[in-house]
N, C-alpha and C positions, 0 to 999 in steps of 0.2 A: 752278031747279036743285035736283035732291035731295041730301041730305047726304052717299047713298051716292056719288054722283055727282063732289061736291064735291071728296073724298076722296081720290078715282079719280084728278082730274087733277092735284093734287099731289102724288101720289106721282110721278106721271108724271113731271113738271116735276121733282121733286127726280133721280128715278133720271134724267134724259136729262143732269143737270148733272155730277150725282157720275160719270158716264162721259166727260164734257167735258174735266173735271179727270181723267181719268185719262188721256186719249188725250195731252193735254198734257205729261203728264209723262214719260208712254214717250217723246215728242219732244223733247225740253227743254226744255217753254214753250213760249208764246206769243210770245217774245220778248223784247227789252229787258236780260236778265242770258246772259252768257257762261257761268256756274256752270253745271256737267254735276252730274246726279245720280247716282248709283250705278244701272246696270239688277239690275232684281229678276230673277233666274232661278229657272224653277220648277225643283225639285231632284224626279227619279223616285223613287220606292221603289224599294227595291234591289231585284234579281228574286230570285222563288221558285226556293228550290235544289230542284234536278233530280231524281226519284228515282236514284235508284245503287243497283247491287246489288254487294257486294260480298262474291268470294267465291273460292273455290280450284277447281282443274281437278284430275284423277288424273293425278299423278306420271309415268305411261304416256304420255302428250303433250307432247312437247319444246317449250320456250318458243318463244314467238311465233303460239303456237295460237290460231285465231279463236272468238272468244266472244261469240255471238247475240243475240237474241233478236227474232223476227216478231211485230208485232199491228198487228191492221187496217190491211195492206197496209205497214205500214214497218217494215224492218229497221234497228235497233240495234247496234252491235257496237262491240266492243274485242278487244285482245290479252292473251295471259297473257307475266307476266313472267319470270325466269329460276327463278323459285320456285314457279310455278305459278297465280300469283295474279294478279285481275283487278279491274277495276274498272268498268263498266258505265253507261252514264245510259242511262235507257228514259223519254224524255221523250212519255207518250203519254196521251190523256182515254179510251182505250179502258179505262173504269174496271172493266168483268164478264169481261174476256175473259182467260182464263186463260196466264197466264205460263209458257215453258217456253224454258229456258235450254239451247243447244248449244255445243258446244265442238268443233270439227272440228282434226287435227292435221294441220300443212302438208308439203305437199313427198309424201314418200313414207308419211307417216303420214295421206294428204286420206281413204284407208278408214274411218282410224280417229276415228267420231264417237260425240260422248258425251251427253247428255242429263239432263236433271233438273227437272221439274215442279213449280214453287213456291206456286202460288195466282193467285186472284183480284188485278189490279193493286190495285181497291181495297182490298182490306184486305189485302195484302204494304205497302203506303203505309203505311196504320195501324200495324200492326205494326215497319215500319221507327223510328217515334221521331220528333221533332221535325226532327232533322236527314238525316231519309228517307233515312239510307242502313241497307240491308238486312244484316247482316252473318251468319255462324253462329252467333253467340252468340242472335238472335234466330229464325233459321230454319236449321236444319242442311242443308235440300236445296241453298243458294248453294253447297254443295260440290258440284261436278260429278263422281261415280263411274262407275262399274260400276256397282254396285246401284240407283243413282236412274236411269241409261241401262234397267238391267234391267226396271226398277218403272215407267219409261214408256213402251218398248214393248209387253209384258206387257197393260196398260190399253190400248196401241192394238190390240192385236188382240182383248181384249173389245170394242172400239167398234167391230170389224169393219174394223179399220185404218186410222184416222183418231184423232188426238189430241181427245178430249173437248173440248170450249168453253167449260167454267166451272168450279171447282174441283167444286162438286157431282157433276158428270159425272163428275168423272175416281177422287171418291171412291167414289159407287157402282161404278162399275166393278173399283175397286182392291180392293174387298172380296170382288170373284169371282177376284180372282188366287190362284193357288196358291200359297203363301209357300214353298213348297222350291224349286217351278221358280221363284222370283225369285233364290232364291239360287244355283241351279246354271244361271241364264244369266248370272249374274252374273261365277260362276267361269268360264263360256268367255271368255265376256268378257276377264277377266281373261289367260286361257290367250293368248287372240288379241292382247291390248297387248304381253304378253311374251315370245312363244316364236314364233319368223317360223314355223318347221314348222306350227305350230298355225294360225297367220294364212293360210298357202297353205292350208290344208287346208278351211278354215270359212270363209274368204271365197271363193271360186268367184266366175268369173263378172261380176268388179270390181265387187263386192257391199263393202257397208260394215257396221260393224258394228250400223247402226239397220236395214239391210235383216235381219239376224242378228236378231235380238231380236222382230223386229215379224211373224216367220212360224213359225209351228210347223212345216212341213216341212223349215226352215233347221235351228232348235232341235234336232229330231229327231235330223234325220241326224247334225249337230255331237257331240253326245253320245254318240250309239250310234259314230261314227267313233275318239273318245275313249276311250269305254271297252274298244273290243275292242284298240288299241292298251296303253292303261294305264290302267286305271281307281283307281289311286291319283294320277295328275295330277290327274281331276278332284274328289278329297276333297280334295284337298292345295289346290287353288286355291281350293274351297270356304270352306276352315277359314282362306285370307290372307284373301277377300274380309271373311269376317266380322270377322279381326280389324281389317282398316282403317277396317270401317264401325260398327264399334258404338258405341254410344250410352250417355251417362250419363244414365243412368234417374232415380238421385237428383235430377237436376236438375228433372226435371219433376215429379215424385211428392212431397210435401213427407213420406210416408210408407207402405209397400206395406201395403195395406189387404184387397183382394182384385182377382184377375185372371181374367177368363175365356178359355182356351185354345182357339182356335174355330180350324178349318179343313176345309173341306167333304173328305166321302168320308172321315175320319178321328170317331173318339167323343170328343165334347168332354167335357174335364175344369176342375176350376176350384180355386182355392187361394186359400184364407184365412188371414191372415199377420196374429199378434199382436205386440204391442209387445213381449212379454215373448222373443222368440227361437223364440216356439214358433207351430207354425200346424194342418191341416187340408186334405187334399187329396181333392177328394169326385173319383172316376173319373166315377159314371153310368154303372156298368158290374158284372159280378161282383167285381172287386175292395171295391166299395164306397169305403168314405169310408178314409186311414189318416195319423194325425199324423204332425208331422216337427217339428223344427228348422227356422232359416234363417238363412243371413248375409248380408250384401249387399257386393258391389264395385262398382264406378262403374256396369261394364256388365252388372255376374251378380247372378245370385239364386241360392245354391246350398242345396237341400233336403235333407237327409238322414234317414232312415228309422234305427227300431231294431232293425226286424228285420221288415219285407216280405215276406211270402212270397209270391210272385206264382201259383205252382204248383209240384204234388206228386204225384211221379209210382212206382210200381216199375220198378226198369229192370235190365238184366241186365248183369253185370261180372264179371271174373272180377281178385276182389280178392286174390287169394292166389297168382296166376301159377302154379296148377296145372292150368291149360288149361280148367280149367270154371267157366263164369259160373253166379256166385250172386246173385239174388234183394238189389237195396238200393234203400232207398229215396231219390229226389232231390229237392232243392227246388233252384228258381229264386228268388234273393230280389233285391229290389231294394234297392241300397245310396244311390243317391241321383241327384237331378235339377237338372241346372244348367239357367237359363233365361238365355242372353246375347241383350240387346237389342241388336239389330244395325239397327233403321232405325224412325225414327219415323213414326207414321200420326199421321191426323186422330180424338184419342181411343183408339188402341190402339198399339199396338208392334209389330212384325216381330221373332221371336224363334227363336232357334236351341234346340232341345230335345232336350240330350243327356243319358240316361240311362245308368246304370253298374248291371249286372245281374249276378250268380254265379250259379254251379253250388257246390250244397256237399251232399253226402253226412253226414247230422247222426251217423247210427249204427254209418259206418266212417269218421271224422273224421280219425282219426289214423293212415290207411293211404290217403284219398285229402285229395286238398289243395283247398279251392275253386279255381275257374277263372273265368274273366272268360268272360261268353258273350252275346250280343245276341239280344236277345227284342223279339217280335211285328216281326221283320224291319228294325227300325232299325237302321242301324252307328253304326260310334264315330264318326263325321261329326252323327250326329243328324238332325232335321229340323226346316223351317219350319216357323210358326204364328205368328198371330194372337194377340196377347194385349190383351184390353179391359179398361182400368184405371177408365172413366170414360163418362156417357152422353154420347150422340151420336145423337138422331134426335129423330121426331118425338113431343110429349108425348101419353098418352092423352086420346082425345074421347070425353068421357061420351056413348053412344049414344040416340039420341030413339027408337030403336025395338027389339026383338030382335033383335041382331047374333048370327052367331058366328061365330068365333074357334075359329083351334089355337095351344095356346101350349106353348112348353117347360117341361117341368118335372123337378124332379131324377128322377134314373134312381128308378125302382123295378125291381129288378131279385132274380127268388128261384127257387130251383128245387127240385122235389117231386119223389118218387116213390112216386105215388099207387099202391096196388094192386101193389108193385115195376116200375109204371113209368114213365120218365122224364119230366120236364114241366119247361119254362124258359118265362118270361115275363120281358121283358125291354120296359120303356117307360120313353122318353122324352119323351113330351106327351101332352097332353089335347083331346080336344075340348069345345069349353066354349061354355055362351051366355049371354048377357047381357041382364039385361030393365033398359029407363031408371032403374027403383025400386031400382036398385042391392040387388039381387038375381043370382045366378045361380046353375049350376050344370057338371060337368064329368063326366066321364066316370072319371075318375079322383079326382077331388079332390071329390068331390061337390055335397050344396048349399053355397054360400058367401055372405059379401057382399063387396062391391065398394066401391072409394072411389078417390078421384084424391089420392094425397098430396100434401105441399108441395113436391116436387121436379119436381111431373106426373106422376110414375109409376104405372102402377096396381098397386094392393095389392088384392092377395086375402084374406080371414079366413076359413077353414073353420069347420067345425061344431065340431075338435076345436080349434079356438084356435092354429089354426095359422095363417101368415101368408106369404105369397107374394108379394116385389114384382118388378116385371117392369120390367128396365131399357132402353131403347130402343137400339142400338149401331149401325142403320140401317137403309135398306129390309126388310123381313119378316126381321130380326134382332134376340136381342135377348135379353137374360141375366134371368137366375131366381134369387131368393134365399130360400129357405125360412127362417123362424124361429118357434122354440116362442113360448108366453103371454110368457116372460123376455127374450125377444129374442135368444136364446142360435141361432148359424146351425146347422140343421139338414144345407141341402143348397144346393148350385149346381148351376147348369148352364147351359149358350147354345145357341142352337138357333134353326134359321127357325122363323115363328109369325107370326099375325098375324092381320087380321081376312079371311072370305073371301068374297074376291070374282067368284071364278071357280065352276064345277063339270065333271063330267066331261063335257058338251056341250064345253068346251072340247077335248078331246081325239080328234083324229078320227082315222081309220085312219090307221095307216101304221109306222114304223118309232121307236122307242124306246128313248136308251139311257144308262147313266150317265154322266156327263161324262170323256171319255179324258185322260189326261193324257201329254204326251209324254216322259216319265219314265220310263213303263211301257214293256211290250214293245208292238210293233204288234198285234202277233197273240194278244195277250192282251187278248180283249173280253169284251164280255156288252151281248146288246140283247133285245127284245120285239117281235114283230111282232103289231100291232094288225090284223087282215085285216079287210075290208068282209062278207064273209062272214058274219062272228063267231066264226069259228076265231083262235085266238091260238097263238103258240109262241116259246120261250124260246131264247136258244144263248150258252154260256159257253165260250171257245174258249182255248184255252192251246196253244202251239209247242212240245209236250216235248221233241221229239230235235232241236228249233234248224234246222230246216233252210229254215223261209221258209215252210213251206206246212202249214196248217191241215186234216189231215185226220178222218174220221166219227171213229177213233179219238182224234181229239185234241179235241171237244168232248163237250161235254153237252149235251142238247137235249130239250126236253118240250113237249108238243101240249095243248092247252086250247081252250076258249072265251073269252069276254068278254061281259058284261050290262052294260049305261049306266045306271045307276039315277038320275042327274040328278045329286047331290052327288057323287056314288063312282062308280067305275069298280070290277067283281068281275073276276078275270081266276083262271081257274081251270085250274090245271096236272096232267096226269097223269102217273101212271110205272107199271113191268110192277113186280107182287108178285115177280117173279123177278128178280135184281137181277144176276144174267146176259144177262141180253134187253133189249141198248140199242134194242131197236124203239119206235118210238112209241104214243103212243097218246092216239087221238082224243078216248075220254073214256071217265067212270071206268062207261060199261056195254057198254064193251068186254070181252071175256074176258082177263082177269090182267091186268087193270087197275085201279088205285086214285087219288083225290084225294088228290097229293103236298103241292099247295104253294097256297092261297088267298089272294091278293091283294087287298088292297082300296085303290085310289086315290084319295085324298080332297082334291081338289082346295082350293090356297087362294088362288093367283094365278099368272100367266103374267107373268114380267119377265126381259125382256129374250131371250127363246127360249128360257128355261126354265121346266120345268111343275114348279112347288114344291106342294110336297102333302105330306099326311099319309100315311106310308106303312106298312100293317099288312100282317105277315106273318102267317103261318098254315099250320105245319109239321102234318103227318099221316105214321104211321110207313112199313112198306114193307106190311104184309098186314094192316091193318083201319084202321078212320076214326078208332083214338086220336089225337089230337092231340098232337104233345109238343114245340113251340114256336109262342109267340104273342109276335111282336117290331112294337112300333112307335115309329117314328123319320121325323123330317121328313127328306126330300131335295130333291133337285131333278132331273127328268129331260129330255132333249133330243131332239128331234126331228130324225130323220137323214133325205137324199134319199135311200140307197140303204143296205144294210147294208154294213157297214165293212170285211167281207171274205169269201173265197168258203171254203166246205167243201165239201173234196174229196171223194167217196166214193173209198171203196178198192174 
């Protein structure tokens, strides 16, 4: 027998015994003693506490209202209590699948349903703390609104009306929402919790209010029914939503550094905020860059200016009430801008931006009085936006080969008159390339070099010792910081950008147009029809005299071609040198015709049905080929089945 062998059968022997002795003792022995042992019970671990979410309903839903929530086939639920408040276990291993909390109100309020979108189970778990319950102090959406109802329909109907599947989902998508329309469905919303007129009128049909939120032809009609009734309910319901929903900023900011003001179809601007009270607000626009002041309250940031002059006009008045206007000159100045955080994103803020603007006559001062007057079409309601405090996306990958890339960068913006005449250039990006030796160059910023800083960021060094870092905010987004050799900030700006991966093959014939918002009028469009032919033509259509019907006299419209050059799309527009003769025209070697308007489409990726690209404009006056505007700015345009509405001929 071998040793290993030997070994083997003594253990054997000993474990068969030491279990002898043990069976014996769970029975009392073998016998011979009546003595009982104590039995050994095995004692469980206490069980793991339950996640909990714990959090408030809108005041709008009378106690006893049901509170949700669905993942991977089981529903969840609790009641709210006579306060509004709830308490929730979501005992579930669906760890990716995104959480989205309802709150439906009973009885005669079963229309009125509420919604709010929280994250990923597993890290809402994380974020919950030790004792996994989820409260506001760690996540504000537990609070069921309006505005979180508004901010997850909004996102269902970017998903094509389906709720997103993973927080990532439902962040991209959130970043295409329009932050005004979150706040003015927010306000029907609101209008519909509290005024039954408003509830028959916007619920049709025994529609609820997530059917309300989740369709733009609901939205539509809602507002347009609103406003022709009163359209001061819906400022007024605007300006409560915001105030229930705002946000203490300080809490998350440990101090406002800089913000970038991003919201598509609007010119992003950006502010830089020093410790001393005093800051820097660069437009990216003829304004250019103009200091300010700032103070802060929980939810505001209030900016003030020392004297703005926004524009400078002559205008005719008749100052002296003897029946004849004289010759004064006016300025619009801007007095200052509040920014109130009204609802937290993932890295940016949802923000209301009201600005305060005068009329003042400087040289009859003392015969007319400033007046409060709203400039570039905002009222005293103000509007959403976007404000990005912090990155959020993906880091720069130093490329293995020549990439390129459009990136934003602060506005350059200047205007000439050459030979006495006019000329405006107006850019917000570059196109740029990149070789692995970290080298490049742009179109704008010329040659440079390249580096991946400590943050991941890429920085740019120009020739003149300038420096450019480009901050990621998410999919083909993404903020710009200029600064001199000193570090001292030159400029901002946010803008799509990114590396490109499409070109104009992406773009086949058919119909083209900027993204509509239902805020606007219906009949106030503008699309592009790309023809198979190679003929192209333009139509900018406005409803002057309101009657429903768009006719020749009420649009604009220009005939053109189109050339696919592989990177770019040229789309070239004519007009008559008679600026009487809305006829068209085929092209500019037709008789009293000229090149109006050149196009160039610079494709940089196709996401989500929208074609983001570099987009260069190229103005030509009415009777020769001067030029006298060269505008370029990233957009995004969409692809329509049919054009969006008919013009009439008269």
């Amino acid at each position: 027998m071998t040793e290993e062998n030997f070994m083997y059968r003594q253990f054997a022997a000993n474990a068969f015994a030491l279990s002898s002795l043990l069976i014996l003792a769970a029975c009392g022995g073998g016998g011979g003693s009546n003595s009982t042992s104590p039995a050994i019970e095995a004692v469980a671990p206490p069980p793991e506490p339950v996640f909990t979410i714990v959090g408030s309903v809108d005041a709008s839903l009378d106690a006893g209202a049901s509170v949700y929530v669905d993942l991977a086939g089981q529903r969840f639920s609790s009641t709210t209590d006579s306060q509004g408040r709830f308490e929730l276990e979501v005992n579930s291993g669906a760890a990716d699948s995104l959480v989205s909390v309802y709150a439906q109100g009973k009885d005669a309020q079963s229309s009125l349903i509420l919604a709010s979108a929280l994250g990923d189970l597993k890290s809402l778990k994380s974020q919950a703390g030790n004792d996994v319950r989820l409260t506001s102090d760690e996540l504000a959406a537990v609070d069921i609104t309006t505005l979180t109802t508004a901010a997850v329909g909004l996102a269902m109907i970017e998903n094509e009306g389906a709720l997103p599947s993973n927080f990532g989902e439902l962040r991209s998508h959130s970043l295409n929402v329009n932050s005004e329309e979150m706040l003015i469905a927010s306000a029907a919303l609101e209008l519909v919790a509290t005024d039954p007129s408003m509830q028959s009128m916007m619920l049709s049909d025994d529609a609820s209010t997530m059917d309300l939120v989740t369709s733009v032809d609901r939205l539509y009609n809602a507002v347009s029914a609103i406003q022709s009734e009163d359209a001061s309910k819906l400022v007024n319901a605007k300006m409560e939503t915001i105030s229930k929903a705002s946000t203490n900023v300080a809490s998350r900011q440990s101090g406002l550094d800089k913000l970038f003001i991003y919201e598509p179809g609007y010119r992003s601007s950006a502010f830089k905020f020093y410790e001393d009270g005093t800051g820097v607000e660069f437009t990216n626009a003829r304004l250019g860059e103009e200091p300010f002041t700032w103070t802060q309250a929980d939810d505001e940031v209030v900016v003030s200016y020392e004297d703005w002059v926004l524009d400078g006009r002559i205008v005719l008045i008749d100052t002296d009430d003897d029946g004849i206007e004289e010759e004064v000159y006016e300025e619009t100045v801007r007095k200052s801008t509040t920014l109130t955080f009204v609802a937290e994103g993932d890295g940016y803020d949802v923000v209301n931006v009201q600005t305060k603007d005068i009329k003042r006559y400087p040289e009859v001062s003392e015969i007319l009085p400033e007046v409060a007057v709203e400039h570039d079409g905002i009222d005293s309601a103000g509007r959403g936006a976007k404000a990005f405090y912090m990155a959020n996306g993906d880091a720069f990958n130093a490329p293995s080969d020549i990439e390129e890339w459009i990136l934003p960068i602060p506005g350059r913006f200047f205007e000439d008159y050459p030979d006495g005449l006019f000329f405006r250039s107006d850019i917000t990006f570059d196109f740029v390339m990149f070789d692995p030796a970290n080298v490049g160059a742009g179109a704008e910023l010329g040659s440079f070099d390249w580096q991946i800083n400590a943050e991941g960021h890429l920085l740019i060094t120009t020739e003149s010792s300038r420096s450019l870092e480009f901050i990621p905010f998410g999919p083909l987004l993404m903020g710009v910081v200029e600064r001199d050799e000193a570090g001292s900030v030159l400029g901002m700006n946010v803008g799509r950008g990114g590396k490109r991966v499409a070109n104009a093959n992406d773009i086949t014939p058919g119909i083209y147009s900027l993204e509509w918002s239902w805020l606007s009028d219906a009949n106030s469009r503008f699309w592009i029809n790309i023809n198979e032919d190679g003929t192209a033509k333009s139509t900018w259509t406005f409803d002057d005299n309101g009657d429903g019907v768009v006719t020749t006299s009420e649009a604009i419209m220009y005939t053109g071609n189109w050339d696919n050059q592989f990177e770019q799309m040229i789309i070239n527009l004519y007009r008559r040198t008679d600026r009487n003769d809305k006829s068209l025209c085929p092209s500019a070697e037709t008789e009293g015709c000229v090149l109006y308007n050149k196009r160039y489409w610079d494709m940089i990726d196709v996401e989500g049905g929208r074609f983001v690209m570099g987009h260069t404009h190229n103005f030509f006056d009415y009777l020769d080929d001067y030029q006298t505007r060269y505008l370029l700015d990233t957009r995004h345009w969409i692809k329509l089945d049919a054009e969006p509405l008919a013009v009439i001929e008269e």
